[in-house]
PQR file with spaces between the fields and no chain letter, atoms N, CA, C, O and H, PARSE charges and radii, in Angstrom:
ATOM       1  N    UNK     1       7.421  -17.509   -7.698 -0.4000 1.5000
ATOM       2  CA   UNK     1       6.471  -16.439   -7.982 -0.0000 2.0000
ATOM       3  C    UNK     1       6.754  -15.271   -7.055  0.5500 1.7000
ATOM       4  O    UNK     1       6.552  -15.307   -5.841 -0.5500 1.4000
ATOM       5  N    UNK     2       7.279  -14.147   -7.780 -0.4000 1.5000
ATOM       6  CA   UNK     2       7.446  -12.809   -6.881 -0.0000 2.0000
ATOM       7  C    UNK     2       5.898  -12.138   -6.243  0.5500 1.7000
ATOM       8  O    UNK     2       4.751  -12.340   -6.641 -0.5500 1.4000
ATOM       9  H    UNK     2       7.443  -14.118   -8.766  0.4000 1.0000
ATOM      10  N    UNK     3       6.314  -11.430   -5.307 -0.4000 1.5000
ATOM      11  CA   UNK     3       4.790  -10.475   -5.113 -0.0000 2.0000
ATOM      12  C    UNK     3       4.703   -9.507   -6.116  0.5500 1.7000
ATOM      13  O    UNK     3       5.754   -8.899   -6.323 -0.5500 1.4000
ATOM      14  H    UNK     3       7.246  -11.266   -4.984  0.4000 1.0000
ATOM      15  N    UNK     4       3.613   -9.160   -6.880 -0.4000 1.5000
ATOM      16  CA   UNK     4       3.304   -8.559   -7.488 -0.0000 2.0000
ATOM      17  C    UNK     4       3.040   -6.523   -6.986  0.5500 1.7000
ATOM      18  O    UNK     4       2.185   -6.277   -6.135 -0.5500 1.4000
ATOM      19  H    UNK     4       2.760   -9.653   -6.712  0.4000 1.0000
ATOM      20  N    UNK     5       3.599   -5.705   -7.421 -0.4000 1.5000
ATOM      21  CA   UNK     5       3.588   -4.954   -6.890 -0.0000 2.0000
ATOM      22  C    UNK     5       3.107   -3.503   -8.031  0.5500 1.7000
ATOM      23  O    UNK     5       3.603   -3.305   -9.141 -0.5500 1.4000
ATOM      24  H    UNK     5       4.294   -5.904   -8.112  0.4000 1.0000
ATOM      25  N    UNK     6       2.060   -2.671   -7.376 -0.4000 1.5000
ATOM      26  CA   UNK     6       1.533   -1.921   -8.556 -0.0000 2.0000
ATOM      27  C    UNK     6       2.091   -0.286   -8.108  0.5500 1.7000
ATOM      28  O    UNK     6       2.634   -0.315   -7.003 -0.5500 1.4000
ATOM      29  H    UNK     6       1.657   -2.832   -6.475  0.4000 1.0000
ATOM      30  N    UNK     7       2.072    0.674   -8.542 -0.4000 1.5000
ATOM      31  CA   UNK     7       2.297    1.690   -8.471 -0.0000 2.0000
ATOM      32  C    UNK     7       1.302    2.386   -9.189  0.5500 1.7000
ATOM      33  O    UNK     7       1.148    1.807  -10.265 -0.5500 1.4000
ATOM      34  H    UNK     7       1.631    0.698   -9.439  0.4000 1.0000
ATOM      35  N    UNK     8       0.651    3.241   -9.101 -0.4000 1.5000
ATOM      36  CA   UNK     8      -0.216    4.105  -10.310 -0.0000 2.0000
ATOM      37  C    UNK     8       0.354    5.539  -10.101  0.5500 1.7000
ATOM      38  O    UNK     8       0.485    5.753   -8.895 -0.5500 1.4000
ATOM      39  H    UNK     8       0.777    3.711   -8.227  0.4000 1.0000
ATOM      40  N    UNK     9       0.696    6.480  -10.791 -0.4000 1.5000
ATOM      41  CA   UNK     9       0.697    7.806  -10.898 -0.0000 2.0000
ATOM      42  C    UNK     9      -1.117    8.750  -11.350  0.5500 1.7000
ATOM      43  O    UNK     9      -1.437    9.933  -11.475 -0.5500 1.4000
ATOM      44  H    UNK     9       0.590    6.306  -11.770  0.4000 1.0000
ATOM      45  N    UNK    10      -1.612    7.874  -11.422 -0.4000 1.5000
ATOM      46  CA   UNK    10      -2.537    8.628  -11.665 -0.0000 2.0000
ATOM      47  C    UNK    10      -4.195    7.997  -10.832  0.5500 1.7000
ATOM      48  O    UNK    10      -4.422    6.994  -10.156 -0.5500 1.4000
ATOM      49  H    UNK    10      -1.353    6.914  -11.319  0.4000 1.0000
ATOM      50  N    UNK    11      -4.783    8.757  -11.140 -0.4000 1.5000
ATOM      51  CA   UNK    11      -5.933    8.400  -10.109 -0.0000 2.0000
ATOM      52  C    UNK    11      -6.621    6.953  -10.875  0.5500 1.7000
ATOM      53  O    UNK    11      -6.736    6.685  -12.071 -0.5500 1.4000
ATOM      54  H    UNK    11      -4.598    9.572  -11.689  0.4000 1.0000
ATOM      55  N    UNK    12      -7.037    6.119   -9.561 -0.4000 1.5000
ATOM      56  CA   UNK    12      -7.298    5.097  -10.010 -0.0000 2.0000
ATOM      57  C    UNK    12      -8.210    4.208   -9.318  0.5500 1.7000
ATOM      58  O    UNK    12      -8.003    4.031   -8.117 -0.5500 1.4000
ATOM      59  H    UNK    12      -6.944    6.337   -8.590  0.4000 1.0000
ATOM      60  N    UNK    13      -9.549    3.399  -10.083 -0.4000 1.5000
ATOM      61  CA   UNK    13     -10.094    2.716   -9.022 -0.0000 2.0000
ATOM      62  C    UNK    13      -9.598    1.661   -8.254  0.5500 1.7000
ATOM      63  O    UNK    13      -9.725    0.458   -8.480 -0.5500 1.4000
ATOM      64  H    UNK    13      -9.717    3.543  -11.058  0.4000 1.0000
ATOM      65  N    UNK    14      -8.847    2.377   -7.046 -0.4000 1.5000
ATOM      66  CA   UNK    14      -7.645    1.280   -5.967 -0.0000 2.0000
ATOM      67  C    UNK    14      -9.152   -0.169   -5.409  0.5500 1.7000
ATOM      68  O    UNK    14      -9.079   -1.318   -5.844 -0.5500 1.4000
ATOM      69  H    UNK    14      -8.744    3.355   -6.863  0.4000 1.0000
ATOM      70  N    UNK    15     -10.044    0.181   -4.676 -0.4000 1.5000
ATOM      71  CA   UNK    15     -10.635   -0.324   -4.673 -0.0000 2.0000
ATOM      72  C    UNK    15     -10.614   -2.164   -5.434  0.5500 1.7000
ATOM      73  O    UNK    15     -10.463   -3.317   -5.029 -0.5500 1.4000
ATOM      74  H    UNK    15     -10.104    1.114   -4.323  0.4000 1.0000
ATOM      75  N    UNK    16     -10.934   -1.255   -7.050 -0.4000 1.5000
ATOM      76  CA   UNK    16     -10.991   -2.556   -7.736 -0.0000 2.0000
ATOM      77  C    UNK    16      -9.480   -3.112   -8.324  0.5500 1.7000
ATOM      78  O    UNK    16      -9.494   -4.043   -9.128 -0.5500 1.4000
ATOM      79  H    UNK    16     -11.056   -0.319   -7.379  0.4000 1.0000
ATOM      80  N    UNK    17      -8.241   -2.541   -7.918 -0.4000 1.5000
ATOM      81  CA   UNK    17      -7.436   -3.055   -8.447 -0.0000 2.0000
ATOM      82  C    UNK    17      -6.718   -4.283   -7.406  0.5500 1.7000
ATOM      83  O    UNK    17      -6.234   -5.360   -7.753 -0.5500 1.4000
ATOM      84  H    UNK    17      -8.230   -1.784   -7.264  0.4000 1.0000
ATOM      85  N    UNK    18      -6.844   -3.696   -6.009 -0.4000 1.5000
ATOM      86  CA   UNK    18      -6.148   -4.407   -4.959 -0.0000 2.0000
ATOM      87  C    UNK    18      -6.728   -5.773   -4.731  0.5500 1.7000
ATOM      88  O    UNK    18      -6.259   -6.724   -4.106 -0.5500 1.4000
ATOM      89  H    UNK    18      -7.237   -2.821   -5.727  0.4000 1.0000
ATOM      90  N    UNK    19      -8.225   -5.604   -5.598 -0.4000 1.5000
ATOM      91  CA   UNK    19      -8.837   -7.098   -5.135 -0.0000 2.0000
ATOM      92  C    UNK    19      -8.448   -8.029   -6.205  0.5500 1.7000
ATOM      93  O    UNK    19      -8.691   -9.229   -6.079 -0.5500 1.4000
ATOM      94  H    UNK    19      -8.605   -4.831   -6.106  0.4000 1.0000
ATOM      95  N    UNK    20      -7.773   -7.493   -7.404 -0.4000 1.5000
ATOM      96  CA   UNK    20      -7.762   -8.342   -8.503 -0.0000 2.0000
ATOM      97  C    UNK    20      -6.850   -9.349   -7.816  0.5500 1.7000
ATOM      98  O    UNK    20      -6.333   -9.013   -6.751 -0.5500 1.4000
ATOM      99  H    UNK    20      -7.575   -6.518   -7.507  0.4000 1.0000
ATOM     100  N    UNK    21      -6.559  -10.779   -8.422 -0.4000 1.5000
ATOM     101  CA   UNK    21      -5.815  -11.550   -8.147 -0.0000 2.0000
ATOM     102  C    UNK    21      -4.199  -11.630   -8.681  0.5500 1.7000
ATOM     103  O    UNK    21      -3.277  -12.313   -8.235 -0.5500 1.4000
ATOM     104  H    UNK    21      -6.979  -11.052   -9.288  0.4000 1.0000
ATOM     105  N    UNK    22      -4.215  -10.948   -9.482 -0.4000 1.5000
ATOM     106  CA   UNK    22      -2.867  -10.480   -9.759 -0.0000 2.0000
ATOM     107  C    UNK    22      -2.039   -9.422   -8.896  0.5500 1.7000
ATOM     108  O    UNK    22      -0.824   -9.244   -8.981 -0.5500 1.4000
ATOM     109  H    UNK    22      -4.964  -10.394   -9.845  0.4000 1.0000
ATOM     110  N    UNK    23      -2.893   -8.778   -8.083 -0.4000 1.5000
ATOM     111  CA   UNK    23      -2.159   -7.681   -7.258 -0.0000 2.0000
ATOM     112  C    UNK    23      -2.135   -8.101   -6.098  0.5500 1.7000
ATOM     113  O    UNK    23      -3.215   -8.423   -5.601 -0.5500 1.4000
ATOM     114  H    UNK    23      -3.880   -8.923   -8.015  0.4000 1.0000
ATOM     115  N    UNK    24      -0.966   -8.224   -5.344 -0.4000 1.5000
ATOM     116  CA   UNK    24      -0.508   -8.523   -3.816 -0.0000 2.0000
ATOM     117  C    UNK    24      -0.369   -7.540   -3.027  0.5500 1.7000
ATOM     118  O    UNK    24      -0.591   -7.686   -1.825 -0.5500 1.4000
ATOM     119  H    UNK    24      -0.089   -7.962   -5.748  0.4000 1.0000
ATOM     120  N    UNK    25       0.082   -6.176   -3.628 -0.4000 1.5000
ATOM     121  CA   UNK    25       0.989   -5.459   -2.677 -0.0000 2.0000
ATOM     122  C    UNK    25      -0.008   -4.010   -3.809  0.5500 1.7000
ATOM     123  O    UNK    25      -0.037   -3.990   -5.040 -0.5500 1.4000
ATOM     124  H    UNK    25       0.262   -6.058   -4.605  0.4000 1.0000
ATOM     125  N    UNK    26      -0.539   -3.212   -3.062 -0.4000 1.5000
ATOM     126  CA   UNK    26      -0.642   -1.629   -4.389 -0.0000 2.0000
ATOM     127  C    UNK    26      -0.327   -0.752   -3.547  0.5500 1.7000
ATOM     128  O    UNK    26      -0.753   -0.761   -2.392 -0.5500 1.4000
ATOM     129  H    UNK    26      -0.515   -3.228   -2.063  0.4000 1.0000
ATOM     130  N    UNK    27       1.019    0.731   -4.347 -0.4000 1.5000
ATOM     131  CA   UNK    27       1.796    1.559   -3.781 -0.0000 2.0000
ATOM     132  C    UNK    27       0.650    2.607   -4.307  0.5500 1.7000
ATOM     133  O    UNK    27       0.161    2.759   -5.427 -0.5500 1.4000
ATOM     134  H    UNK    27       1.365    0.738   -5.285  0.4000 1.0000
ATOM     135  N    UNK    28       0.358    3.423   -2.770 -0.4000 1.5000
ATOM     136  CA   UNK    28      -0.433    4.964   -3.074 -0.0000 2.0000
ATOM     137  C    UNK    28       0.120    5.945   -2.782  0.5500 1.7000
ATOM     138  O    UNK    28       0.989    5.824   -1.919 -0.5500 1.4000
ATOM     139  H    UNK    28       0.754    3.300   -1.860  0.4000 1.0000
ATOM     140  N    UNK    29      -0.062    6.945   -3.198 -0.4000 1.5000
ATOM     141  CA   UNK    29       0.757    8.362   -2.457 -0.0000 2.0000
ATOM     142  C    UNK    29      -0.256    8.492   -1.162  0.5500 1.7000
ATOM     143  O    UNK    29      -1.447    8.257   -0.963 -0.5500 1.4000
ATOM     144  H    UNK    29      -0.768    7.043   -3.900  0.4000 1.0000
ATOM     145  N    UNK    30       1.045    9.079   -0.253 -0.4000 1.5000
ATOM     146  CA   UNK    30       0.293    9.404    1.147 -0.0000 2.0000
ATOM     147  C    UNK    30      -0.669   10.615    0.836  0.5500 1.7000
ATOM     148  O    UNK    30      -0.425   11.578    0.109 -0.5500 1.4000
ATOM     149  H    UNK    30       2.013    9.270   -0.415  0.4000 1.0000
ATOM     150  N    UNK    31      -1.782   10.357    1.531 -0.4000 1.5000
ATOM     151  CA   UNK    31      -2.789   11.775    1.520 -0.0000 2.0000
ATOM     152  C    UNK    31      -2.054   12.858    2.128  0.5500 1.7000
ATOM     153  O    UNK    31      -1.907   13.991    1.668 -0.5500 1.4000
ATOM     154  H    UNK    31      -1.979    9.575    2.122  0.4000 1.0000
ATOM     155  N    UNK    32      -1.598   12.377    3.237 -0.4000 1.5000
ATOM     156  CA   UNK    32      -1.044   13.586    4.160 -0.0000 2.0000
ATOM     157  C    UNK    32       0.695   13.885    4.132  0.5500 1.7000
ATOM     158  O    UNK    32       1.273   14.807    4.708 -0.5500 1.4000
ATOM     159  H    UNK    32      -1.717   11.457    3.610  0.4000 1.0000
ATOM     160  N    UNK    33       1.145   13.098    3.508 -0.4000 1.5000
ATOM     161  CA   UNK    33       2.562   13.178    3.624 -0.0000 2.0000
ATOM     162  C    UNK    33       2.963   13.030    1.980  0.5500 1.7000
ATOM     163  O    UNK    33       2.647   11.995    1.393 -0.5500 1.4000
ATOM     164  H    UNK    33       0.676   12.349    3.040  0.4000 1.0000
ATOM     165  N    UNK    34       3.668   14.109    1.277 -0.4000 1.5000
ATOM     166  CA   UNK    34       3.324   13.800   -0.026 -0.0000 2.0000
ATOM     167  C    UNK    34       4.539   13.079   -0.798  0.5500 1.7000
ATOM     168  O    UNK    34       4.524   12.579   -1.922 -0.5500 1.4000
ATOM     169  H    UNK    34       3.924   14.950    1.753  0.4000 1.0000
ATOM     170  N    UNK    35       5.436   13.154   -0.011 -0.4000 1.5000
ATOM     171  CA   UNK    35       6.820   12.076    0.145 -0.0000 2.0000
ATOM     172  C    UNK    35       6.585   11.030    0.257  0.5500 1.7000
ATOM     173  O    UNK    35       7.093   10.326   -0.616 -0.5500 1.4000
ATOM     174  H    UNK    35       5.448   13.560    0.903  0.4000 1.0000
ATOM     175  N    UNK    36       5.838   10.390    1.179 -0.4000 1.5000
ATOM     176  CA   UNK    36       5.276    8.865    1.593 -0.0000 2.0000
ATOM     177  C    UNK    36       4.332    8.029    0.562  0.5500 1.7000
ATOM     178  O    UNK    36       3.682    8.427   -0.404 -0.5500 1.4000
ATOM     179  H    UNK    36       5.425   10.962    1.888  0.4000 1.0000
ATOM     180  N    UNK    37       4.486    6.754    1.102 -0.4000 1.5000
ATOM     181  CA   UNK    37       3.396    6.244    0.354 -0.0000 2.0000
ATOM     182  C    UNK    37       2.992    5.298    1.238  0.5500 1.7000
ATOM     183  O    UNK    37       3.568    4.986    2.280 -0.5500 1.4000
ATOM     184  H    UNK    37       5.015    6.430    1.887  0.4000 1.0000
ATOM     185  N    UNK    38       2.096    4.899    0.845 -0.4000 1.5000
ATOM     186  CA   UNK    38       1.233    3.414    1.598 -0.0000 2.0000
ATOM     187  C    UNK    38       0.668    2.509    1.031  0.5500 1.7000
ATOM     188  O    UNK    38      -0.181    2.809    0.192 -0.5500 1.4000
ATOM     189  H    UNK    38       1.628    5.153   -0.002  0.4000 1.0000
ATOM     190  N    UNK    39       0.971    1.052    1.319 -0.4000 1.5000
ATOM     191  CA   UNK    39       0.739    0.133    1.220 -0.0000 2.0000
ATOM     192  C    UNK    39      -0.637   -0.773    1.478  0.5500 1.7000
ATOM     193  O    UNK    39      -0.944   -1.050    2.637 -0.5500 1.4000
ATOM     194  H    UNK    39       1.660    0.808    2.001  0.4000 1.0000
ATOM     195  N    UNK    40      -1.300   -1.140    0.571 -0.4000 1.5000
ATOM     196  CA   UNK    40      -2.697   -1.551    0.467 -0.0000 2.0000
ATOM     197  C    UNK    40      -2.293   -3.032    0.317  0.5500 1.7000
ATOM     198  O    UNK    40      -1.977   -3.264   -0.850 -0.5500 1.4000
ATOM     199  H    UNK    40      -1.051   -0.914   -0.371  0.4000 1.0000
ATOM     200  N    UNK    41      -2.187   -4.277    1.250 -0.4000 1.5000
ATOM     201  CA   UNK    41      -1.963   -5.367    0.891 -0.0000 2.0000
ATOM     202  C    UNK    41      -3.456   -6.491    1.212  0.5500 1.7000
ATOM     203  O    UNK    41      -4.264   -6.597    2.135 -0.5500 1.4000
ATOM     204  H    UNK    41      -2.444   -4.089    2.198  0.4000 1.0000
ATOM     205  N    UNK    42      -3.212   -7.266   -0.271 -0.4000 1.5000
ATOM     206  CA   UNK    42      -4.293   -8.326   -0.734 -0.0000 2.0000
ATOM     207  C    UNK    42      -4.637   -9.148    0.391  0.5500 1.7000
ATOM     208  O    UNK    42      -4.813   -8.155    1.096 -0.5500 1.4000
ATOM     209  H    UNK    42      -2.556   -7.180   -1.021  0.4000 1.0000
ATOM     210  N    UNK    43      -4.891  -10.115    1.191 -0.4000 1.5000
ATOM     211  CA   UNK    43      -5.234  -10.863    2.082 -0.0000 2.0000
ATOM     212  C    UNK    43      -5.335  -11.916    1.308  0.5500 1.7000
ATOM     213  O    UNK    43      -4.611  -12.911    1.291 -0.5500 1.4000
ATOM     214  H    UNK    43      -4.748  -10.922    0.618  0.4000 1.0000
ATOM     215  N    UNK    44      -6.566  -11.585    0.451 -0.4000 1.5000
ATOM     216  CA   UNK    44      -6.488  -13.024   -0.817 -0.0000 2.0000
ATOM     217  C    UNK    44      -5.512  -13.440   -1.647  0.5500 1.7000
ATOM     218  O    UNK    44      -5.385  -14.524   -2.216 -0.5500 1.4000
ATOM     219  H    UNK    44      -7.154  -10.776    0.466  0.4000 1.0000
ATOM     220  N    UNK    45      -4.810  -12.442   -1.664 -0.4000 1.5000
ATOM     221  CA   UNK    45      -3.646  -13.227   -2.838 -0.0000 2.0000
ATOM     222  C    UNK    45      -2.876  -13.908   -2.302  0.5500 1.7000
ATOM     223  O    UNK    45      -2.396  -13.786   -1.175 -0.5500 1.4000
ATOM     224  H    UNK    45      -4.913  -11.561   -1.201  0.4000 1.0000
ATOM     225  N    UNK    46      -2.625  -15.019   -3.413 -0.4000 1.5000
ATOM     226  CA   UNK    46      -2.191  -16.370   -3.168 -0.0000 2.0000
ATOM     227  C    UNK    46      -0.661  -16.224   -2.033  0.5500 1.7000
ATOM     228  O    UNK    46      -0.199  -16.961   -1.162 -0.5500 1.4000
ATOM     229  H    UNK    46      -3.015  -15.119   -4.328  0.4000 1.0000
ATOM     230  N    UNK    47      -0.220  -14.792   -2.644 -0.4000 1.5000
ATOM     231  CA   UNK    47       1.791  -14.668   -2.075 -0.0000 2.0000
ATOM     232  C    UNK    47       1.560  -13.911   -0.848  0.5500 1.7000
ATOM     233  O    UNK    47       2.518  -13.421   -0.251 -0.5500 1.4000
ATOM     234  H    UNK    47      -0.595  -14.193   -3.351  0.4000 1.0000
ATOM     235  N    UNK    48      -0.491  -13.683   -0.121 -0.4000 1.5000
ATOM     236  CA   UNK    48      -0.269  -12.956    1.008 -0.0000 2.0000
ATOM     237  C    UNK    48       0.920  -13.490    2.172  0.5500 1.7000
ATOM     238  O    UNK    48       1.740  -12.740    2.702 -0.5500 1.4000
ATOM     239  H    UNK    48      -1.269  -14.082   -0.606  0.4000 1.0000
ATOM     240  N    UNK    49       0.820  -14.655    2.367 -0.4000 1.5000
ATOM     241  CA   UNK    49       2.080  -15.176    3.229 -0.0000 2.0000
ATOM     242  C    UNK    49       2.998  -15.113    3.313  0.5500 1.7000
ATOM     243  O    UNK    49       3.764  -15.238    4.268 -0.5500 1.4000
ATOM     244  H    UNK    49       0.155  -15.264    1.936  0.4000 1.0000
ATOM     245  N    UNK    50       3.169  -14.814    1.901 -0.4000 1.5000
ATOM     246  CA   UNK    50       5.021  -14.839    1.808 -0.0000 2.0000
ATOM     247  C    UNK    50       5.608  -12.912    2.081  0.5500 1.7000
ATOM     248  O    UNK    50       6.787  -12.575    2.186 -0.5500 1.4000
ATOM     249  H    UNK    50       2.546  -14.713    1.126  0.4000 1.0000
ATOM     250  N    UNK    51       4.363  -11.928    2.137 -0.4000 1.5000
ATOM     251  CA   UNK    51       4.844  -11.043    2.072 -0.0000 2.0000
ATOM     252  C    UNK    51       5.380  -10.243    3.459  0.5500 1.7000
ATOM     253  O    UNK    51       4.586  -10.243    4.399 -0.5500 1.4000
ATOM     254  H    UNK    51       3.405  -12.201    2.051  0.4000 1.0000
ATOM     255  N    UNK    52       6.521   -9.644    3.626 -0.4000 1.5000
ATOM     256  CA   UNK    52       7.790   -9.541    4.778 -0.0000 2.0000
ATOM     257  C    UNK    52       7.752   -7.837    4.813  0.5500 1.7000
ATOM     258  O    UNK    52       7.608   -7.233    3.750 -0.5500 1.4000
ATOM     259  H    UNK    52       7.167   -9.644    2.862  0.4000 1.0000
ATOM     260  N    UNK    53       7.837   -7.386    5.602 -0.4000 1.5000
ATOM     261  CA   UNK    53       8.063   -6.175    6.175 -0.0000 2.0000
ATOM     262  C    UNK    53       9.906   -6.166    6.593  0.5500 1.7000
ATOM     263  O    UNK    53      10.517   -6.843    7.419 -0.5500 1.4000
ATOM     264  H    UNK    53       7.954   -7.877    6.465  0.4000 1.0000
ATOM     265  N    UNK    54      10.346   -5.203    5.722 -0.4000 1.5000
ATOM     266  CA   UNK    54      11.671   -5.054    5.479 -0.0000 2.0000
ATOM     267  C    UNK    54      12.139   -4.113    6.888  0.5500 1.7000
ATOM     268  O    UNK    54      12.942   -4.349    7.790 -0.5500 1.4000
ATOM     269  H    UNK    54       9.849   -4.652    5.051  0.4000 1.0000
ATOM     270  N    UNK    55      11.309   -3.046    6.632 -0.4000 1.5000
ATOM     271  CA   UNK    55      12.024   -1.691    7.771 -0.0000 2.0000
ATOM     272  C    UNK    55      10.837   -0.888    8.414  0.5500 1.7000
ATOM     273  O    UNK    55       9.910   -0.366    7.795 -0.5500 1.4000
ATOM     274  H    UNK    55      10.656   -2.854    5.900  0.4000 1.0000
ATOM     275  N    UNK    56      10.995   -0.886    9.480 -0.4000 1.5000
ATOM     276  CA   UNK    56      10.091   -0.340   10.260 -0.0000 2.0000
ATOM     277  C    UNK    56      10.371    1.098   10.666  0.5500 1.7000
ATOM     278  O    UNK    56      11.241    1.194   11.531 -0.5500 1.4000
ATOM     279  H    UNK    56      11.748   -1.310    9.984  0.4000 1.0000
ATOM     280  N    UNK    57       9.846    2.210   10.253 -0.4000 1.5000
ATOM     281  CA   UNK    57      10.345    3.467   10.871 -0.0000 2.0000
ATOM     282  C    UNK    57       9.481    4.257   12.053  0.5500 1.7000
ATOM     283  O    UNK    57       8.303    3.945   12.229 -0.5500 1.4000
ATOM     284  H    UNK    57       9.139    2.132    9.550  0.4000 1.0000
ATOM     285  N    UNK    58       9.934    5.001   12.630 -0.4000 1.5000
ATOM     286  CA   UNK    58       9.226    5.413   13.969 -0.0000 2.0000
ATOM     287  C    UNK    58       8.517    6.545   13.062  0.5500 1.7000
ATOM     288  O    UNK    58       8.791    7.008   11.955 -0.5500 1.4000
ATOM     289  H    UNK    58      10.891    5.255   12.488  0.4000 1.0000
ATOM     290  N    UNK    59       7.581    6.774   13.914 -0.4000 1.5000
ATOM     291  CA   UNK    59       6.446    7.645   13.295 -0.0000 2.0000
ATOM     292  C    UNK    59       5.990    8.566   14.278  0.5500 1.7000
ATOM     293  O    UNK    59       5.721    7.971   15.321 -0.5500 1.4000
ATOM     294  H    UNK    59       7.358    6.398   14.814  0.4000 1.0000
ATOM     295  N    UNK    60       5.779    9.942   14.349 -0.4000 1.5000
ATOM     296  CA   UNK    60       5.075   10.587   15.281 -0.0000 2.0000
ATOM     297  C    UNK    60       3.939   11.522   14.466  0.5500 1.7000
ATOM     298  O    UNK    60       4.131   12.264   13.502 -0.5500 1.4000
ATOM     299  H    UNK    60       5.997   10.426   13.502  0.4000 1.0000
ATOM     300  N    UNK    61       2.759   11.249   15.144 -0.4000 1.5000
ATOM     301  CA   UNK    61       1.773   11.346   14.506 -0.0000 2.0000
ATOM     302  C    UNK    61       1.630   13.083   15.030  0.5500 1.7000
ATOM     303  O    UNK    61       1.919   13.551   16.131 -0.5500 1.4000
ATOM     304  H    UNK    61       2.602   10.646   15.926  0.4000 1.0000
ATOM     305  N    UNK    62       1.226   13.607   14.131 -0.4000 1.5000
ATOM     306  CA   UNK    62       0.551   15.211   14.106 -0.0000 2.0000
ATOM     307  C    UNK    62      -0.839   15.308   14.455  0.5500 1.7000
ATOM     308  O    UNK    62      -1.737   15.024   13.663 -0.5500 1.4000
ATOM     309  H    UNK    62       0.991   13.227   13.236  0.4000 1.0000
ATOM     310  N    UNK    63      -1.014   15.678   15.546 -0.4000 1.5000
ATOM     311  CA   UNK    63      -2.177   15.664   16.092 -0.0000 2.0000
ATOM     312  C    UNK    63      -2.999   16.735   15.266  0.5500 1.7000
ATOM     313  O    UNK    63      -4.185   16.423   15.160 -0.5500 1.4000
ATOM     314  H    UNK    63      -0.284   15.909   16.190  0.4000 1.0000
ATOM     315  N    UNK    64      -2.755   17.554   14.846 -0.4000 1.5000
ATOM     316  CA   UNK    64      -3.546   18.912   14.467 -0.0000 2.0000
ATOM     317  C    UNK    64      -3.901   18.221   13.297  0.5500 1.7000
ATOM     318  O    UNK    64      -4.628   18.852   12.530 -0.5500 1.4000
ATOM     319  H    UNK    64      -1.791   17.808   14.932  0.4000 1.0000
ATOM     320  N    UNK    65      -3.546   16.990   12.938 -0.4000 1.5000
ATOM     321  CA   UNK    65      -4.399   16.494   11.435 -0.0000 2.0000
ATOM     322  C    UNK    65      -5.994   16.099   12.555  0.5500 1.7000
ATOM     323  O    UNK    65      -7.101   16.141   12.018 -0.5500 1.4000
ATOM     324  H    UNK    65      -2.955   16.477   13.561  0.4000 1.0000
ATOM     325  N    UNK    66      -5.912   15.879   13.495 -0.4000 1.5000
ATOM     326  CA   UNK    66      -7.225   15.374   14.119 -0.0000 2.0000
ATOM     327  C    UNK    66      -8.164   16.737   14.337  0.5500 1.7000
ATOM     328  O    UNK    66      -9.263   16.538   14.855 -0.5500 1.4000
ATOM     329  H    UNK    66      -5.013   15.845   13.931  0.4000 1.0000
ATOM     330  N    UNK    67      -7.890   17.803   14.060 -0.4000 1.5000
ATOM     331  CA   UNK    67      -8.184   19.280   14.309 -0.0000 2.0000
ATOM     332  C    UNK    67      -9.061   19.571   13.076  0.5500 1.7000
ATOM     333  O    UNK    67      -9.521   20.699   12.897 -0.5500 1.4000
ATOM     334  H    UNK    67      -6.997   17.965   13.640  0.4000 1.0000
């Protein structure tokens, strides 16, 4: 059983989709970065264990978003 992985292009109640049991992993566009995306992962779903963090990138945060 793969992780299940969602993408939406359009606006969507994330809320109720990430809890469904079919969704492991749901891809959002970054609020602030419109290149990026972020990762909303299930806790309950059954493949939470199996799911692996591939690449880690360094990040420097923009303070003037705290402004």
């Amino acid at each position: 059983m793969g992780v299940v992985l969602f993408y939406l292009k359009k606006k969507q109640p994330y809320h109720q989709l990430i809890w469904q049991d079919d969704c492991a992993v749901l891809q959002v566009s970054s609020a602030t970065i419109t290149e990026e995306y972020n990762y909303l992962i299930n806790p309950q779903h059954p493949a939470f264990t199996r799911i692996k963090v591939h690449r880690v990138e360094n990040f420097t945060f923009d303070e003037r978003l705290m402004q």
